[in-house]
C-alpha positions as CSV (number, residue, x, y, z in Angstrom):
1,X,-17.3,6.8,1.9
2,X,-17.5,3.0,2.6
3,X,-14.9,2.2,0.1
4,X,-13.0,4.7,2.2
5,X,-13.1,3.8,5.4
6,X,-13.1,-0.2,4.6
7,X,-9.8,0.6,2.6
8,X,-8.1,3.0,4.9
9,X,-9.1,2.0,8.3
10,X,-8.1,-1.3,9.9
11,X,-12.7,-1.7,9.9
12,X,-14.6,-5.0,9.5
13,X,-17.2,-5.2,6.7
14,X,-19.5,-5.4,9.9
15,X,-17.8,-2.9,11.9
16,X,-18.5,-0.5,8.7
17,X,-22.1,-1.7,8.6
18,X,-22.9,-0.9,12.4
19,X,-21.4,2.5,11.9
20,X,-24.2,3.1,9.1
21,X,-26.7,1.7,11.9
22,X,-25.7,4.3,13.9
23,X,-27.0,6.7,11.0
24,X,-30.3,4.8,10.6
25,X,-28.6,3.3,7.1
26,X,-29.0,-0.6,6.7
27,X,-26.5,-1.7,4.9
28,X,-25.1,-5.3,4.8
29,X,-21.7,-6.5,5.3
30,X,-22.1,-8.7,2.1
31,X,-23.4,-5.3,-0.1
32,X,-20.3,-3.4,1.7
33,X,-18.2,-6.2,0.2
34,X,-19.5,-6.1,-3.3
35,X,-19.0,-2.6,-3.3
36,X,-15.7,-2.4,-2.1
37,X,-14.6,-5.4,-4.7
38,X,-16.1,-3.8,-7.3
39,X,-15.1,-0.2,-6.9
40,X,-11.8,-0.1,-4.7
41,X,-9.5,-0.3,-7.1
42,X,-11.3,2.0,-9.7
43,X,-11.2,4.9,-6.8
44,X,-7.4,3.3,-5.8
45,X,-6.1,4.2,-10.0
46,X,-8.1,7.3,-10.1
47,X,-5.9,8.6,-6.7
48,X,-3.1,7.4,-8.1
49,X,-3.6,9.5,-12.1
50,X,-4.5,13.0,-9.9
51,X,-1.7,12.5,-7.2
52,X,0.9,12.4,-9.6
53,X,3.0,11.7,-6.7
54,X,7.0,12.3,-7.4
55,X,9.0,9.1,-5.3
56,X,12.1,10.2,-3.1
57,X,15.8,9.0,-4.1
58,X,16.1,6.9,-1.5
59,X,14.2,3.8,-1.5
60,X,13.6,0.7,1.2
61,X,12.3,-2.4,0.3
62,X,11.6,-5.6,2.6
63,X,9.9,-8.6,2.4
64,X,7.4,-9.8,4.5
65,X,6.2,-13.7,5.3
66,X,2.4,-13.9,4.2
67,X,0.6,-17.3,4.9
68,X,-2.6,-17.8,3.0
69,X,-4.9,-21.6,2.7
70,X,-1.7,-22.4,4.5
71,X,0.8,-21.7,1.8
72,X,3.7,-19.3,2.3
73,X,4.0,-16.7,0.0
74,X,6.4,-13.3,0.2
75,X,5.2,-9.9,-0.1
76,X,7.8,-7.6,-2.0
77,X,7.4,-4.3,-0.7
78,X,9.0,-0.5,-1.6
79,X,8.3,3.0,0.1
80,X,10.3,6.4,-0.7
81,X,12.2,7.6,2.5
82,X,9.3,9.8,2.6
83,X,7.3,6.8,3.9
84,X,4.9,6.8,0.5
85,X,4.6,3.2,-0.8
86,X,5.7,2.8,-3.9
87,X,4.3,-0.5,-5.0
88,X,3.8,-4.3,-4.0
89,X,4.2,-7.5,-5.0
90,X,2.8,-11.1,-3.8
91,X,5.5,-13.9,-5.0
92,X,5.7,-17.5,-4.0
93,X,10.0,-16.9,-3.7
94,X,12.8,-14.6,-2.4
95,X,15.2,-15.4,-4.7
96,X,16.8,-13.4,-7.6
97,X,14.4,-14.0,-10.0
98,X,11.6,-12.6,-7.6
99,X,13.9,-9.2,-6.8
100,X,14.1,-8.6,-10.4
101,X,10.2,-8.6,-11.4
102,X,9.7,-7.0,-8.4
103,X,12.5,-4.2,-9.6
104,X,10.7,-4.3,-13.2
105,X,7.3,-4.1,-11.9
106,X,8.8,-0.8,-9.9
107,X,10.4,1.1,-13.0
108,X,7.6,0.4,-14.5
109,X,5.6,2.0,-12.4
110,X,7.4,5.2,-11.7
111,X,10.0,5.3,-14.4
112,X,12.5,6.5,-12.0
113,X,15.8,5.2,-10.6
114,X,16.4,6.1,-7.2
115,X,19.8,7.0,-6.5
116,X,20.0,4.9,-3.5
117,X,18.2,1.8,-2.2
118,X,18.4,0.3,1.1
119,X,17.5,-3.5,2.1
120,X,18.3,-6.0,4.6
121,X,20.9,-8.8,3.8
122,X,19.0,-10.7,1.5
123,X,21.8,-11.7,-1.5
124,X,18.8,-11.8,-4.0
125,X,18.7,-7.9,-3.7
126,X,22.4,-7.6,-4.2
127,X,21.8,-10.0,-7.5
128,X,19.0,-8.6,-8.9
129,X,20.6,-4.9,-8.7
130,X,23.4,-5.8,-11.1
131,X,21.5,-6.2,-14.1
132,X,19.4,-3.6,-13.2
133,X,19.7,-0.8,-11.1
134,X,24.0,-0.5,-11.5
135,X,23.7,3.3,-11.0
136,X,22.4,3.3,-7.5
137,X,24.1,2.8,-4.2
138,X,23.4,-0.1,-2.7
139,X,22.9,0.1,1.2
140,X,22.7,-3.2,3.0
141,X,21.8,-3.3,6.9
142,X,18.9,-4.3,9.1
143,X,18.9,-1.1,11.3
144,X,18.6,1.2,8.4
145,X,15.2,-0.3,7.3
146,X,13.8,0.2,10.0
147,X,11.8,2.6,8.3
148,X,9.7,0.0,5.9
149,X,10.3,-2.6,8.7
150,X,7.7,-0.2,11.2
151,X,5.8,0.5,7.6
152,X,4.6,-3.5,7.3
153,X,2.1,-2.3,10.3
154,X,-1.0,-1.0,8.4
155,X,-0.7,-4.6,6.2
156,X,-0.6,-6.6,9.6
157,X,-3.2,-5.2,11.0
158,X,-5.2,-6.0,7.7
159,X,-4.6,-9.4,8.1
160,X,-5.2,-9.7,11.9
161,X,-8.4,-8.3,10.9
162,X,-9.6,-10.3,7.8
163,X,-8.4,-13.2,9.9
164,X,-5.8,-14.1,7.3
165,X,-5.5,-13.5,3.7
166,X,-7.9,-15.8,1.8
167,X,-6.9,-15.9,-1.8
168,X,-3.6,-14.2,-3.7
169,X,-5.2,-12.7,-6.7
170,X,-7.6,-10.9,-4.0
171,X,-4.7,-10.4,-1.9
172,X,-2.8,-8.5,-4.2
173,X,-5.4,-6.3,-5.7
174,X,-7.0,-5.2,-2.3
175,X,-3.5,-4.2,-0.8
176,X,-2.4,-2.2,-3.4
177,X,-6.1,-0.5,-3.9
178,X,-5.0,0.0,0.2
179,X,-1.6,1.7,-0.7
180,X,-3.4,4.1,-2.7
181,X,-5.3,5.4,-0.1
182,X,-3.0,5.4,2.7
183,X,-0.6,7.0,0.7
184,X,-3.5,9.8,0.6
185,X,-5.4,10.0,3.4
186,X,-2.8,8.7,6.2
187,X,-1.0,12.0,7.2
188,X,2.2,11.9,9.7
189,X,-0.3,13.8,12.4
190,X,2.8,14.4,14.4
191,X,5.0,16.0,12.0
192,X,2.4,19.1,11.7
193,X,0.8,21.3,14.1
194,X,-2.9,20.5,14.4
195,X,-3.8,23.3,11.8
196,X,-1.9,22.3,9.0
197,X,-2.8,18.7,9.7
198,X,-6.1,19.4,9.5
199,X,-5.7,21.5,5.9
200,X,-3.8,18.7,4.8
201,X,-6.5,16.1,5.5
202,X,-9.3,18.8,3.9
203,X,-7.3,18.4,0.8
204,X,-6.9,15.0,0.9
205,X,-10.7,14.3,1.5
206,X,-10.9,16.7,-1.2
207,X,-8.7,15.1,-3.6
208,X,-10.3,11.8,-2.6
209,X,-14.0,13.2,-3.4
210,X,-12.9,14.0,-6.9
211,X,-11.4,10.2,-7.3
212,X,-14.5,8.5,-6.2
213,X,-16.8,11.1,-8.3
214,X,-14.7,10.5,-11.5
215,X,-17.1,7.4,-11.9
216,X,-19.7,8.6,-10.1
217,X,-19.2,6.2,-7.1
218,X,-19.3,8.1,-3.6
């Protein structure tokens, strides 16, 4: 449950540890930490192998500016017009070269070309798609992202929180462990009536429980 509510909720290893106060459970923030390091991305791969989530056709992808010790790096980013994120990636650039890993790294992943992506006016994008994705439309304008645009929220709020990002390794293996679980456990409330939003959080918990008890960690 910690690994949980540290990686879905915008919570403070100390906020986390006050909650299990509450309980009469004395935890420190530091063992919280440990734990979550150690076991978020196990739980976050073990969501990922029993969702077996099928992507959309239509994908958006942005960038978003990410400063950390003062460095600026770019965080490559894709979700499904479903809103599901896709996948991540921390680069130093924004230039052709950095759309095309960050293409790769996608394919990859899901092993699926989406029959149309959508981006802003960044002429890496346009690049990279040519020796790539030549099959799918290409649809360039900043209103019609608005969709990932509203989705870099959750990653924000992460980084408000942690008071900046500290390290980029750590960076990028803790925001994609947190993809994982928001793609799970953060249901569109208001696109259901509160019964089926509740069912479909019961079997999201449930699917969750049977991640984190693959390894035996709760």
């Amino acid at each position: 449950m910690l690994v949980m509510l540290y990686h879905r909720y915008s919570l403070s290893l100390r906020d986390i540890s006050e909650i299990l106060l509450y309980r009469n459970i004395e935890v420190s923030h530091e063992s919280i930490r440990e734990w979550n390091k150690k076991f978020g991305s196990i739980i976050a791969n073990n969501i990922g192998k029993k969702r077996s989530y099928i992507p959309g056709d239509k994908w958006h992808l942005d960038e978003m500016r990410v400063v950390i010790r003062r460095e600026v790096f770019w965080l490559w980013r894709a979700i499904d017009n479903q809103g599901q994120e896709l996948d991540i990636l921390l680069q130093k650039r924004r230039n052709t070269k950095a759309a095309l890993r960050f293409f790769k790294k996608l394919l990859k992943r899901h092993n699926f070309i989406p029959k149309i992506i959508v981006t802003d006016k960044l002429r890496s994008y346009g690049s990279a798609k040519k020796s790539i994705l030549k099959s799918s439309e290409h649809r360039k304008h900043k209103r019609l992202n608005n969709l990932i645009e509203n989705s870099h929220q959750p990653t924000r709020q992460r980084e408000r929180q942690m008071r900046k990002f500290k390290d980029p390794v750590h960076t990028q293996r803790f925001l994609s462990s947190c993809s994982q679980f928001l793609n799970l456990l953060k249901v569109n409330r208001y696109k259901f009536k509160a019964s089926e939003y509740k069912n479909k959080m019961r079997l999201a918990f449930k699917l969750f429980n049977e991640a984190a008890s693959q390894h035996y960690y709760v």
